[in-house]
PAGUNU-822921 format. One record per atom (N, C-alpha, C, O, CB): residue number from 1; atom name; z, y negated, x. Coordinates in nm, 2 decimals, padded with zeros to 4 digits. Last residue first. Glycine has a CB too. Layout:
N
@num->NUM	atome->CA	Z->Z	Y->Y	X->X
...
This chain:
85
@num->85	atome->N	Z->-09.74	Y->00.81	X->-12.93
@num->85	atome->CA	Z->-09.77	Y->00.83	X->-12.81
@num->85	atome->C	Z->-09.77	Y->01.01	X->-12.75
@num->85	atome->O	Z->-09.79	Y->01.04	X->-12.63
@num->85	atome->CB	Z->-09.66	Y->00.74	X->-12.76
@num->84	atome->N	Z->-09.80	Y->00.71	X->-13.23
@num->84	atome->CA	Z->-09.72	Y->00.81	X->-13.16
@num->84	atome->C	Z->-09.81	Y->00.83	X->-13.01
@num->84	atome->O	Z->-09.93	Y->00.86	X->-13.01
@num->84	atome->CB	Z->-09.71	Y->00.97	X->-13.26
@num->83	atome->N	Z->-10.02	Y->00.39	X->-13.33
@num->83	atome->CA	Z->-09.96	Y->00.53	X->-13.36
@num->83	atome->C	Z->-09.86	Y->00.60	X->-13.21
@num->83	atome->O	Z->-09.85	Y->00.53	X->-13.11
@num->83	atome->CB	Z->-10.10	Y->00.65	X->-13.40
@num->82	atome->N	Z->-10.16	Y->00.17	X->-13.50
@num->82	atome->CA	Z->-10.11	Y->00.22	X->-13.41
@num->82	atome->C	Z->-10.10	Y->00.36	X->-13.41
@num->82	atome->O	Z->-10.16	Y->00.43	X->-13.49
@num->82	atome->CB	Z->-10.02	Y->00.17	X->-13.40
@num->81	atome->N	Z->-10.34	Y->00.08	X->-13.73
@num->81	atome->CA	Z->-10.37	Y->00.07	X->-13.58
@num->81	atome->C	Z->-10.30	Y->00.14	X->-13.47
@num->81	atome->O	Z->-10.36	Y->00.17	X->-13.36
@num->81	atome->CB	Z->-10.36	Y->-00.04	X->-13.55
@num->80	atome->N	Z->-10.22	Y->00.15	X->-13.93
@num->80	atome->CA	Z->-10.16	Y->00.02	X->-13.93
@num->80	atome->C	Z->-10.25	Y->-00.02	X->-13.75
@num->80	atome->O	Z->-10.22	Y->-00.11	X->-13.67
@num->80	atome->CB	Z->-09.94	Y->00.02	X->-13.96
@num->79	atome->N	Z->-10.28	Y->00.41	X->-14.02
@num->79	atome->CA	Z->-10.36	Y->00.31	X->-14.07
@num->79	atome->C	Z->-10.34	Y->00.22	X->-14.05
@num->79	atome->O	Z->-10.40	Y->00.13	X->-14.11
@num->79	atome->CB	Z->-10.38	Y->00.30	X->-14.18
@num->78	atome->N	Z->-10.03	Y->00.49	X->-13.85
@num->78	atome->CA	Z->-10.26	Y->00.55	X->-13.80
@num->78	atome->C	Z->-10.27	Y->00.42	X->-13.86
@num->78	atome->O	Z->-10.27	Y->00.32	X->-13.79
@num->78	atome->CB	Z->-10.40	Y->00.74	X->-13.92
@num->77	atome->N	Z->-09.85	Y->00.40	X->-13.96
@num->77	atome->CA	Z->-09.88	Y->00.36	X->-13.82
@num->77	atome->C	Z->-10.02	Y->00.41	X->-13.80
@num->77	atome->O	Z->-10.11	Y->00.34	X->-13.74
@num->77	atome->CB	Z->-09.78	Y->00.43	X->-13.72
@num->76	atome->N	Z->-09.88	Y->00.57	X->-14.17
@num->76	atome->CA	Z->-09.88	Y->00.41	X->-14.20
@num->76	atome->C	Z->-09.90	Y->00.38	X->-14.03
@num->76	atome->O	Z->-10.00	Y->00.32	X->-14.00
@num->76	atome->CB	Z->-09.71	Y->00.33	X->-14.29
@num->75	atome->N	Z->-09.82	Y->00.82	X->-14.04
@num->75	atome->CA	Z->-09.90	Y->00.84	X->-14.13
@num->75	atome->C	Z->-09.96	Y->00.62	X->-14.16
@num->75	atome->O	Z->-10.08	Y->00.57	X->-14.15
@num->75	atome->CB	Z->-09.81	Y->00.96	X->-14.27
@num->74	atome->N	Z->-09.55	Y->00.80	X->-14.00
@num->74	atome->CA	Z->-09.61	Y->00.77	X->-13.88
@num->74	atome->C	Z->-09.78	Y->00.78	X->-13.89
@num->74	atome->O	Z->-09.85	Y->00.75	X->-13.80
@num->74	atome->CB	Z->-09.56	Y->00.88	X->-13.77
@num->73	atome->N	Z->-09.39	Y->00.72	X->-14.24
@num->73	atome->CA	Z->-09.40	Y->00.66	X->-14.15
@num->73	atome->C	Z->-09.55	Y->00.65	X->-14.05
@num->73	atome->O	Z->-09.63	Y->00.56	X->-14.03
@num->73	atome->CB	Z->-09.30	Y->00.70	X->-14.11
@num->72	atome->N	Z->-09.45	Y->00.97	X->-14.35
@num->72	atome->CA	Z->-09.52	Y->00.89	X->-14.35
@num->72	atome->C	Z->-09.52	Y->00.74	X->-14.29
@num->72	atome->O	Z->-09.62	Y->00.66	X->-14.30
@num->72	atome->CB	Z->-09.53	Y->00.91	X->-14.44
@num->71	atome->N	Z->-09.28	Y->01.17	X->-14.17
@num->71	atome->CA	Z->-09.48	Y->01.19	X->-14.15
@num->71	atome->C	Z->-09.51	Y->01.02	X->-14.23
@num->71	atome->O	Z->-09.60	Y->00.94	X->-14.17
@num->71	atome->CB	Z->-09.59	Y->01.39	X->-14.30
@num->70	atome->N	Z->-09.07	Y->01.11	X->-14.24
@num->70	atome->CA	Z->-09.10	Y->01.02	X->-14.09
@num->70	atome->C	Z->-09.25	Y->01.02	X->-14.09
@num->70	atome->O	Z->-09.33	Y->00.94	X->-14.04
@num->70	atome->CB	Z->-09.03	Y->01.10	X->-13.93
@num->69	atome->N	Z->-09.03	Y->01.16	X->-14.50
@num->69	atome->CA	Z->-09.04	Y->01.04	X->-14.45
@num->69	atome->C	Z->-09.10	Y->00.98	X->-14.30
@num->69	atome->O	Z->-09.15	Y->00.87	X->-14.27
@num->69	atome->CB	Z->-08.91	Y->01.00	X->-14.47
@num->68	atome->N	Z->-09.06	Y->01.43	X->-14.43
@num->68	atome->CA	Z->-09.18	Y->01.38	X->-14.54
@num->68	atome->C	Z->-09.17	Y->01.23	X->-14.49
@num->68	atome->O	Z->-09.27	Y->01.17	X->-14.44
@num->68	atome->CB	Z->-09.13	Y->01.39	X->-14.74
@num->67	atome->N	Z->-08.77	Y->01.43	X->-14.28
@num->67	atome->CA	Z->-08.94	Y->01.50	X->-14.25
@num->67	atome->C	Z->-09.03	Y->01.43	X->-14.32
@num->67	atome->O	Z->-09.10	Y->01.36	X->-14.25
@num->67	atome->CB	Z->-08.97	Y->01.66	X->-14.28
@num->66	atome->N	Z->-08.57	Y->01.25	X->-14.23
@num->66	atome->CA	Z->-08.64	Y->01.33	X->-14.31
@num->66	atome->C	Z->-08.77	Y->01.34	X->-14.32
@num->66	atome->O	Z->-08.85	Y->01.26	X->-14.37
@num->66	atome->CB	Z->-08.60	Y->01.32	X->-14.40
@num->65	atome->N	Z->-08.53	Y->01.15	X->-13.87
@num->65	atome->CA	Z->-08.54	Y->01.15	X->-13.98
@num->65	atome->C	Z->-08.58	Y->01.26	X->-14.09
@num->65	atome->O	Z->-08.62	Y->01.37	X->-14.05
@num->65	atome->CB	Z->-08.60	Y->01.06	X->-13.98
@num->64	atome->N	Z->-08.65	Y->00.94	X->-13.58
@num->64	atome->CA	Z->-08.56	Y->01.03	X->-13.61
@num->64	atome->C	Z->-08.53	Y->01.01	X->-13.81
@num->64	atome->O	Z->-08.51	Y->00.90	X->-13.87
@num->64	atome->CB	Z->-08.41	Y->00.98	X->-13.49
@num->63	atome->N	Z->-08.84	Y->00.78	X->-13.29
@num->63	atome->CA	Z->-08.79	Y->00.84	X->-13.46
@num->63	atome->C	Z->-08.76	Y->00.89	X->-13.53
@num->63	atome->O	Z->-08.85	Y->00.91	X->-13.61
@num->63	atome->CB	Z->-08.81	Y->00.87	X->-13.52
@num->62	atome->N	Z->-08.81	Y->00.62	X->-13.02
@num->62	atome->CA	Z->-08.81	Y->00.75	X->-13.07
@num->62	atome->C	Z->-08.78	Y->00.75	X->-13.24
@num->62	atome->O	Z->-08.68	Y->00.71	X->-13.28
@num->62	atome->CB	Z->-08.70	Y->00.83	X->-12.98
@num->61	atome->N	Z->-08.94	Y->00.46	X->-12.72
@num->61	atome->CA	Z->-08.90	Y->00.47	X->-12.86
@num->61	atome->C	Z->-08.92	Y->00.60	X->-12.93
@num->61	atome->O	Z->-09.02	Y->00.67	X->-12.92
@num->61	atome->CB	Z->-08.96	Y->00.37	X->-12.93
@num->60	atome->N	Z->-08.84	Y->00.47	X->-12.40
@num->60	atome->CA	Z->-08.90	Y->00.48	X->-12.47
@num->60	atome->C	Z->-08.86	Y->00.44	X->-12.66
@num->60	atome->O	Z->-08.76	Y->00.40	X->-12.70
@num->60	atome->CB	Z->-08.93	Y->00.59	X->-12.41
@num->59	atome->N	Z->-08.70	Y->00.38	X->-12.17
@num->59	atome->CA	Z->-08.82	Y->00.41	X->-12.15
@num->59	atome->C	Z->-08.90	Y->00.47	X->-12.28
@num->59	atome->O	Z->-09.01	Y->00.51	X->-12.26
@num->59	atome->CB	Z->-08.82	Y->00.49	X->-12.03
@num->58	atome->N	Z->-08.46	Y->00.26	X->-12.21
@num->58	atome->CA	Z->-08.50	Y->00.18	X->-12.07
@num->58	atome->C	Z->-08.66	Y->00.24	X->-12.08
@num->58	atome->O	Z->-08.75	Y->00.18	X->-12.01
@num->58	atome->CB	Z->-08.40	Y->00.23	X->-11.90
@num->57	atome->N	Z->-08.49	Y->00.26	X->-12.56
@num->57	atome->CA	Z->-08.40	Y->00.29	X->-12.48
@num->57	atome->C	Z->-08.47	Y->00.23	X->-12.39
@num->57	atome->O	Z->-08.55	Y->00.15	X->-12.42
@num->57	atome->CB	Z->-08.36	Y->00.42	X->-12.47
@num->56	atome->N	Z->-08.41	Y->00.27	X->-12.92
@num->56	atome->CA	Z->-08.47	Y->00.22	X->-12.79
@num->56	atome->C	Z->-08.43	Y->00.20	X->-12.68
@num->56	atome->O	Z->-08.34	Y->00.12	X->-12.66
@num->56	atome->CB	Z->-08.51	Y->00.15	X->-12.79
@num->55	atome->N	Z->-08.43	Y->00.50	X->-13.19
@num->55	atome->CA	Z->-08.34	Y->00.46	X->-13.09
@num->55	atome->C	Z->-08.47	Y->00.44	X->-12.93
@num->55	atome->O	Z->-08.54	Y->00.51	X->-12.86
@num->55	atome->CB	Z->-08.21	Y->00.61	X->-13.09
@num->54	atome->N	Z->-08.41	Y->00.44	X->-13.53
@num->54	atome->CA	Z->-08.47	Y->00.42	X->-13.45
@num->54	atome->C	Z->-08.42	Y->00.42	X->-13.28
@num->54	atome->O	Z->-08.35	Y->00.32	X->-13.26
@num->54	atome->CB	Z->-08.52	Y->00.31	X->-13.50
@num->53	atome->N	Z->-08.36	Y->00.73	X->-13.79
@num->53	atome->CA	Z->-08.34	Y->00.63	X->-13.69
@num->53	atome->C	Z->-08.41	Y->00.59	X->-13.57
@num->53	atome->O	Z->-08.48	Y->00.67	X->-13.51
@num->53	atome->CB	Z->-08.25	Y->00.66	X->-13.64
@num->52	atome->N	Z->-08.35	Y->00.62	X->-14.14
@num->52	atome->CA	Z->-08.42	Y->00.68	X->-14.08
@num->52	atome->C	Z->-08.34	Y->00.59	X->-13.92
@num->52	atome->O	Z->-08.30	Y->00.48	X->-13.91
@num->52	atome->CB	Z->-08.59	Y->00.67	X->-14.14
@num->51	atome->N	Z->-08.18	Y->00.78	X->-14.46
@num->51	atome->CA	Z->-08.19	Y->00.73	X->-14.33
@num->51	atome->C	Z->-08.24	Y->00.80	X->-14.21
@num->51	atome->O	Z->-08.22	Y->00.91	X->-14.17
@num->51	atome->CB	Z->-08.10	Y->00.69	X->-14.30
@num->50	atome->N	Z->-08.22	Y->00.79	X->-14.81
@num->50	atome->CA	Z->-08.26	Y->00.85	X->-14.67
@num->50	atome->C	Z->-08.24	Y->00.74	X->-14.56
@num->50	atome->O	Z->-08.29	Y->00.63	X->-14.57
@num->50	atome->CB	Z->-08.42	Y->00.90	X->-14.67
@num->49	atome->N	Z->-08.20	Y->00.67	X->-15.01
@num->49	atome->CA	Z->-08.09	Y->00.75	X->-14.98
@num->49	atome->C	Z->-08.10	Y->00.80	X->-14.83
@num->49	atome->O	Z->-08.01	Y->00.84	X->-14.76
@num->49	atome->CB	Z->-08.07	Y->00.86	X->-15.08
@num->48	atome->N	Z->-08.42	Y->00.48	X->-14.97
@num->48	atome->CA	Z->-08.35	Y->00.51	X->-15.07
@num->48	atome->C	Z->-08.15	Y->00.51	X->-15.02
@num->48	atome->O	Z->-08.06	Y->00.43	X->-15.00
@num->48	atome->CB	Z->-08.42	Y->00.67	X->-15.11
@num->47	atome->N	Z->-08.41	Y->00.40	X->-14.61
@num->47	atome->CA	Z->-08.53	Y->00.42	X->-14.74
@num->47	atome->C	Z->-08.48	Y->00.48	X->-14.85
@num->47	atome->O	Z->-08.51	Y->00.60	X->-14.82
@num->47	atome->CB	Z->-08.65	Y->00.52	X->-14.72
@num->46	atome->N	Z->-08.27	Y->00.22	X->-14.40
@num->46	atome->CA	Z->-08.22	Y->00.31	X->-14.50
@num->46	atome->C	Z->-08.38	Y->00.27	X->-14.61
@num->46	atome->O	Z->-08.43	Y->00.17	X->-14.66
@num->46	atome->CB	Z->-08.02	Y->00.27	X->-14.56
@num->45	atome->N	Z->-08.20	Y->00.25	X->-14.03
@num->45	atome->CA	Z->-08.33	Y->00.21	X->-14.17
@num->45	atome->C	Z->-08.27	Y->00.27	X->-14.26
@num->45	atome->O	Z->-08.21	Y->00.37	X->-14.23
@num->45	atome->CB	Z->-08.51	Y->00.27	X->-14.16
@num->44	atome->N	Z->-08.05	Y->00.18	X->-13.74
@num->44	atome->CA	Z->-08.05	Y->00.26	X->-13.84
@num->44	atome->C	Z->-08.17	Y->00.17	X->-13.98
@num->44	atome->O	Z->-08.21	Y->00.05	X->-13.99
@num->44	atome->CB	Z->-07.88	Y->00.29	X->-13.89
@num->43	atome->N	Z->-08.13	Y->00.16	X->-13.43
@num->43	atome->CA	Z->-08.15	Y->00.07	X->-13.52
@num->43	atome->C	Z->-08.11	Y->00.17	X->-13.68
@num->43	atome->O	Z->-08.20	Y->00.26	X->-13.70
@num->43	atome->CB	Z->-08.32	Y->-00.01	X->-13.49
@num->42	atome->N	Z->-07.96	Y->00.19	X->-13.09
@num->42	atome->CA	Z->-07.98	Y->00.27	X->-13.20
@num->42	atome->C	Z->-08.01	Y->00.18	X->-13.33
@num->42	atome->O	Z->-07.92	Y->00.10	X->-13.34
@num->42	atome->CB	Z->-07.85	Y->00.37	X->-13.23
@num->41	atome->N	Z->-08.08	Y->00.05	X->-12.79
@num->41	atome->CA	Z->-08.00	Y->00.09	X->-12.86
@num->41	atome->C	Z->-08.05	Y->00.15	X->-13.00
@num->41	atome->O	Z->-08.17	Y->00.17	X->-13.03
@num->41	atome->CB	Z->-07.92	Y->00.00	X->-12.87
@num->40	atome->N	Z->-08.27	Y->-00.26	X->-12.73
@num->40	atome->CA	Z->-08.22	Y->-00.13	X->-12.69
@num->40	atome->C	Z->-08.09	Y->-00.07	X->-12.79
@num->40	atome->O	Z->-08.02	Y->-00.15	X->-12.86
@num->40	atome->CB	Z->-08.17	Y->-00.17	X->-12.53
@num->39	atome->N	Z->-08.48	Y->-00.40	X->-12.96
@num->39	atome->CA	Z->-08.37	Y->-00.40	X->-12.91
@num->39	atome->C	Z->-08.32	Y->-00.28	X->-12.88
@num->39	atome->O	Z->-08.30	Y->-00.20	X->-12.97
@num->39	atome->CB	Z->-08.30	Y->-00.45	X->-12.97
@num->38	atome->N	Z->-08.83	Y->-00.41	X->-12.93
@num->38	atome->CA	Z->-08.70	Y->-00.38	X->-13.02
@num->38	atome->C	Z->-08.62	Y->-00.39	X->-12.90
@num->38	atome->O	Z->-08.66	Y->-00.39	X->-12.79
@num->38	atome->CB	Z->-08.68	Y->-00.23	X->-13.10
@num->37	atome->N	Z->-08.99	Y->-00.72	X->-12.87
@num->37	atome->CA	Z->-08.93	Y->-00.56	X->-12.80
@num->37	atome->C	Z->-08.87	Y->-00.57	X->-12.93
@num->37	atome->O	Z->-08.85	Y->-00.67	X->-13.01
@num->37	atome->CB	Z->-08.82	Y->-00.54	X->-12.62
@num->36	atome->N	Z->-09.03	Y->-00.76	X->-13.14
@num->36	atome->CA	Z->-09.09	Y->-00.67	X->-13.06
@num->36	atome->C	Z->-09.02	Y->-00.80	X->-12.95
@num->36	atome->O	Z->-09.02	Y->-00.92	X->-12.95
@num->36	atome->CB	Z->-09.28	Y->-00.61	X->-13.09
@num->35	atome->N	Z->-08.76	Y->-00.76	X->-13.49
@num->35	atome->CA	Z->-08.88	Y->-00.85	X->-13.37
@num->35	atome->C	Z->-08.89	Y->-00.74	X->-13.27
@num->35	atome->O	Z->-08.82	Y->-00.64	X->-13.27
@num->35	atome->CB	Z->-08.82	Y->-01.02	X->-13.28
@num->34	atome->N	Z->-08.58	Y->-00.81	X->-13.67
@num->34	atome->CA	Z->-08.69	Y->-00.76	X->-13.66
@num->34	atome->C	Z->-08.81	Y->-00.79	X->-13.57
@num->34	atome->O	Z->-08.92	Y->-00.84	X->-13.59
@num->34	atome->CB	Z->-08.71	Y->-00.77	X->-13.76
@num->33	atome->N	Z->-08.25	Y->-00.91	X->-13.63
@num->33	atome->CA	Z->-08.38	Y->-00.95	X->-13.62
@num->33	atome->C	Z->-08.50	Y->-00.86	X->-13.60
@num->33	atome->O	Z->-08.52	Y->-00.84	X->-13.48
@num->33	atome->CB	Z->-08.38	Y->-01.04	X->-13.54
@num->32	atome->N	Z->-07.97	Y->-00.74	X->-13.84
@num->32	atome->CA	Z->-08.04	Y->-00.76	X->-13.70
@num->32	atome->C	Z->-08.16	Y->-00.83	X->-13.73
@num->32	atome->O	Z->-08.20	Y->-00.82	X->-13.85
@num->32	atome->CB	Z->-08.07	Y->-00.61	X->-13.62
@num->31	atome->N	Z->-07.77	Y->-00.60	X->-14.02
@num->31	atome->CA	Z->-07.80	Y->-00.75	X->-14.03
@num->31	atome->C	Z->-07.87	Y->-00.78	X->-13.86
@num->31	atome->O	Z->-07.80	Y->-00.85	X->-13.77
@num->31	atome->CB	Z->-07.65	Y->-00.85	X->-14.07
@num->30	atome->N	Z->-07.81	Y->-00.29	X->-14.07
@num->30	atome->CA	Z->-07.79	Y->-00.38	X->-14.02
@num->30	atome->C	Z->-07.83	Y->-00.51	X->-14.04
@num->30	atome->O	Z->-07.94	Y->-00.53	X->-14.09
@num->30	atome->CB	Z->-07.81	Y->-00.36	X->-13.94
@num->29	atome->N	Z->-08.04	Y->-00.11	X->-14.20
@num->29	atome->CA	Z->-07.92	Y->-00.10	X->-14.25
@num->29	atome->C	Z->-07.81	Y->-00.21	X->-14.20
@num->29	atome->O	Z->-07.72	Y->-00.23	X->-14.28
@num->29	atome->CB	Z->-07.89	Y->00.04	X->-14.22
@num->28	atome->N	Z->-08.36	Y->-00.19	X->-14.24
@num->28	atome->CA	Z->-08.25	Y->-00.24	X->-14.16
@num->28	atome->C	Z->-08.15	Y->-00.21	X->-14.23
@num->28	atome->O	Z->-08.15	Y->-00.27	X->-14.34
@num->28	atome->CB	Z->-08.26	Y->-00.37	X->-14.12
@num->27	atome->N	Z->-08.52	Y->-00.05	X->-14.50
@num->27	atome->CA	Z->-08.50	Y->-00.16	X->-14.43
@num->27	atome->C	Z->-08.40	Y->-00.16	X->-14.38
@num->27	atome->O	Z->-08.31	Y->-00.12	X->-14.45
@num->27	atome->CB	Z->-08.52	Y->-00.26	X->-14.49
@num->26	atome->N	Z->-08.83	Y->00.10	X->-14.60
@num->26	atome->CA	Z->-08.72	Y->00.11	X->-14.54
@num->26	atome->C	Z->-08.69	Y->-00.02	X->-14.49
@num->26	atome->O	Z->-08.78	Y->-00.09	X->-14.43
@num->26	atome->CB	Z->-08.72	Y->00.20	X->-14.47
@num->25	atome->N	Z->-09.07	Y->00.12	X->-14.73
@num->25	atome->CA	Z->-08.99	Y->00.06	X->-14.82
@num->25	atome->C	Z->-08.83	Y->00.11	X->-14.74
@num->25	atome->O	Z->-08.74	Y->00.14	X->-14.81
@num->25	atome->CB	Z->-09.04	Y->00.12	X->-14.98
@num->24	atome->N	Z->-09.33	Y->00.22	X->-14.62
@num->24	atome->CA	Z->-09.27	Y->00.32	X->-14.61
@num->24	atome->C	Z->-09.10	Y->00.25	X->-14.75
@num->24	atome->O	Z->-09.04	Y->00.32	X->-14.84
@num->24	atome->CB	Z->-09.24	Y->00.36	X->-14.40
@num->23	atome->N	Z->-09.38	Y->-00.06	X->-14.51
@num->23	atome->CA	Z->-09.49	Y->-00.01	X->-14.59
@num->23	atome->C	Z->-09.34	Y->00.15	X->-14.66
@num->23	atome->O	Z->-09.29	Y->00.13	X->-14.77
@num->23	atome->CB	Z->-09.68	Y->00.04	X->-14.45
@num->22	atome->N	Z->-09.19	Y->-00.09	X->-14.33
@num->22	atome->CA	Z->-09.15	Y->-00.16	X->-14.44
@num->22	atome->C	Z->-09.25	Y->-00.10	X->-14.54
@num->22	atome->O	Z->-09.21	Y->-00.09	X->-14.66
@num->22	atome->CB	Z->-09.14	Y->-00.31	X->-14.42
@num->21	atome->N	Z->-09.23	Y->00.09	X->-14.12
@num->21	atome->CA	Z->-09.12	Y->00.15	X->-14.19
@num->21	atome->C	Z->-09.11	Y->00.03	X->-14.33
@num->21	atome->O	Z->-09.04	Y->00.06	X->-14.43
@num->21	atome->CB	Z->-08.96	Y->00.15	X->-14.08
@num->20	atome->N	Z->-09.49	Y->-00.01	X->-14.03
@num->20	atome->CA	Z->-09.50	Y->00.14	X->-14.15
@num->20	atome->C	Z->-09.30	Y->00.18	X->-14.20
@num->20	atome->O	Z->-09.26	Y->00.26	X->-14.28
@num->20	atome->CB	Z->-09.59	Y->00.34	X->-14.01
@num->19	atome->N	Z->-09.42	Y->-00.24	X->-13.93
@num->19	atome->CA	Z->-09.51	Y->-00.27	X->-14.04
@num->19	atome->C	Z->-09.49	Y->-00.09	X->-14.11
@num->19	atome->O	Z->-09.48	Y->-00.08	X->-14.23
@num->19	atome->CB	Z->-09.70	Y->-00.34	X->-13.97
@num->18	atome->N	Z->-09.24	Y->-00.09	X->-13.69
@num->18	atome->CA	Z->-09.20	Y->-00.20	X->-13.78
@num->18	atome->C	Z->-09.28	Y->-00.21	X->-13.97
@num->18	atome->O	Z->-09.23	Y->-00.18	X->-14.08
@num->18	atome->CB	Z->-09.26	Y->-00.36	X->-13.67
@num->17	atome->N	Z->-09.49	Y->00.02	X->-13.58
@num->17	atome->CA	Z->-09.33	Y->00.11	X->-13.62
@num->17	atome->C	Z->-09.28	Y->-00.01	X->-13.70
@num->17	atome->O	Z->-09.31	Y->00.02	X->-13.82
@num->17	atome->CB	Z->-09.19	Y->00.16	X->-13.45
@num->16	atome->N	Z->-09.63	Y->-00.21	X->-13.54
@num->16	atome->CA	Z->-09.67	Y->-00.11	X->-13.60
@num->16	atome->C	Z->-09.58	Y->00.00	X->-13.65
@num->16	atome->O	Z->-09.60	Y->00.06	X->-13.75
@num->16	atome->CB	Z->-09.74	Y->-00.06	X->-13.51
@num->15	atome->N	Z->-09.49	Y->-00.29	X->-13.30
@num->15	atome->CA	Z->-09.52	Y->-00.34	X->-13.41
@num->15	atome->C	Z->-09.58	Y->-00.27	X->-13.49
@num->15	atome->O	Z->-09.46	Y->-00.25	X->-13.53
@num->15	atome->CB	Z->-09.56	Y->-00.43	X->-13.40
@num->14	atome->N	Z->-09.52	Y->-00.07	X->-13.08
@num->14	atome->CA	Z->-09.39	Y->-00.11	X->-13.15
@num->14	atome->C	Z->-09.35	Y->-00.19	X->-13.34
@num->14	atome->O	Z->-09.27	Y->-00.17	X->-13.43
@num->14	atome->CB	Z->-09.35	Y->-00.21	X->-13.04
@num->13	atome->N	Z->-09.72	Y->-00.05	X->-13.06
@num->13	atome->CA	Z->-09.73	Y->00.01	X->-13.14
@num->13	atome->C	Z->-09.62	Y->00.01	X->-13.23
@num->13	atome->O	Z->-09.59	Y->00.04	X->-13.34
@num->13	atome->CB	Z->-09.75	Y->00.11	X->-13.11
@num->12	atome->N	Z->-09.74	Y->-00.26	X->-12.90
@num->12	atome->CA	Z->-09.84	Y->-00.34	X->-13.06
@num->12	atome->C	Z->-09.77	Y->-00.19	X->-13.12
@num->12	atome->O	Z->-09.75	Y->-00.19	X->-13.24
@num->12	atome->CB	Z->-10.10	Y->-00.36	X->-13.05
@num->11	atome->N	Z->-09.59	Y->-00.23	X->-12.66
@num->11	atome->CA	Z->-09.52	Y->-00.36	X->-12.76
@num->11	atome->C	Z->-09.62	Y->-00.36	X->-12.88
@num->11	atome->O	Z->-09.59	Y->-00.44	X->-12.97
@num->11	atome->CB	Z->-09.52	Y->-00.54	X->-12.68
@num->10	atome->N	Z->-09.49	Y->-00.04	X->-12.46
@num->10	atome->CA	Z->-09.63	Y->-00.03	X->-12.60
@num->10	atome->C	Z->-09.58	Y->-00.15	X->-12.71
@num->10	atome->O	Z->-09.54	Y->-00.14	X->-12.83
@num->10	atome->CB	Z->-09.63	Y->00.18	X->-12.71
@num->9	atome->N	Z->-09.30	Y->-00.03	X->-12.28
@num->9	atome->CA	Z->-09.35	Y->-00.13	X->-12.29
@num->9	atome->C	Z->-09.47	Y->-00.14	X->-12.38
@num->9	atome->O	Z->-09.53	Y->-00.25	X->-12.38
@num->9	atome->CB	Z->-09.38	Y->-00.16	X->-12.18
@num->8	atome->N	Z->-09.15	Y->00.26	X->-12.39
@num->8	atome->CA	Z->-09.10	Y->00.10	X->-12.42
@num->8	atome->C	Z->-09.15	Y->00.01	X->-12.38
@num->8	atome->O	Z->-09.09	Y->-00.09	X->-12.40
@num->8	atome->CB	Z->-08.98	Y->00.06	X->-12.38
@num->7	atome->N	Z->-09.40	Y->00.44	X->-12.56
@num->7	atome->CA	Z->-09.32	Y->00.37	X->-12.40
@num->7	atome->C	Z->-09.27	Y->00.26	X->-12.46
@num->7	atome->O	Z->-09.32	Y->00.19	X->-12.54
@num->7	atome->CB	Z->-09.42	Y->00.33	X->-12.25
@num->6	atome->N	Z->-09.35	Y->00.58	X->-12.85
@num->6	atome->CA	Z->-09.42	Y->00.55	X->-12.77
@num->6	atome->C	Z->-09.30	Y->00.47	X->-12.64
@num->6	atome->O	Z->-09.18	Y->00.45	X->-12.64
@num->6	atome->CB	Z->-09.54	Y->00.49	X->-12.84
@num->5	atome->N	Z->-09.25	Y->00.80	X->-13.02
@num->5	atome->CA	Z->-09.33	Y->00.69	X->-13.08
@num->5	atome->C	Z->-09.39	Y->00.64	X->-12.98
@num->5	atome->O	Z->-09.51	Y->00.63	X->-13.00
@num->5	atome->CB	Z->-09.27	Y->00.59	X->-13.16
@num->4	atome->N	Z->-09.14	Y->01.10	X->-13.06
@num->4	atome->CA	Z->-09.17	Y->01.02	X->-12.94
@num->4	atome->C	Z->-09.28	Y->00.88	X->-13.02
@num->4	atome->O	Z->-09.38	Y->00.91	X->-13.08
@num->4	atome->CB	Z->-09.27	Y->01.13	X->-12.81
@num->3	atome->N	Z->-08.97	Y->01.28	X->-13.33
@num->3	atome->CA	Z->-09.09	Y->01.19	X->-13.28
@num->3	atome->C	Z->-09.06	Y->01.11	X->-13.22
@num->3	atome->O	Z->-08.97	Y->01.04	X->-13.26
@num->3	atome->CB	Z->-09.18	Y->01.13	X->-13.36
@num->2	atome->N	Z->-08.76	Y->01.44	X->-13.49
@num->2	atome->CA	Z->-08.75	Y->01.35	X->-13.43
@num->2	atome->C	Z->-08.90	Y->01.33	X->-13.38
@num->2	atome->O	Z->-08.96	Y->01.43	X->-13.43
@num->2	atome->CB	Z->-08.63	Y->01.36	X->-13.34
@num->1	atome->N	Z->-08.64	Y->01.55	X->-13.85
@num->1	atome->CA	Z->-08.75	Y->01.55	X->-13.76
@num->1	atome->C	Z->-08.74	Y->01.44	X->-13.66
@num->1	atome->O	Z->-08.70	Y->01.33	X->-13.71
@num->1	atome->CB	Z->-08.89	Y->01.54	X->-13.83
């Protein structure tokens, strides 16, 4: 499942994509800094076995993943304030 998360200048929901992939128990498959802006380009998340992707680009953020996982991802983003654009 892929999902529009929002414009690359939505910097709170950004945060919010952050706070539901760790609620969600995914973390950085990379050694990168977790911080808003994200960083242009492709961020991989690994939640178990599952990987989830993040890709930021000149105009937006997007979510990419196994289905159950990404709903709840985006399911923690409602309750985290934010959400999908």
């Amino acid at each position: 499942m892929r999902v529009d998360v929002c414009p690359r200048e939505d910097y709170a929901t950004q945060a919010a994509l952050l706070e539901a992939l760790a609620a969600a128990g995914a973390h950085p498959d990379d050694d990168f800094e977790l911080e808003v802006p994200l960083p242009t380009g492709l961020l991989r998340f690994r939640a178990g076995t599952d990987i989830l992707t993040v890709l930021a680009d000149a105009w937006a953020v997007d979510l990419e993943g196994p289905d159950g996982l990404v709903r709840r991802v985006l399911e923690s983003m409602t309750g985290a304030g934010g959400g999908p654009a």
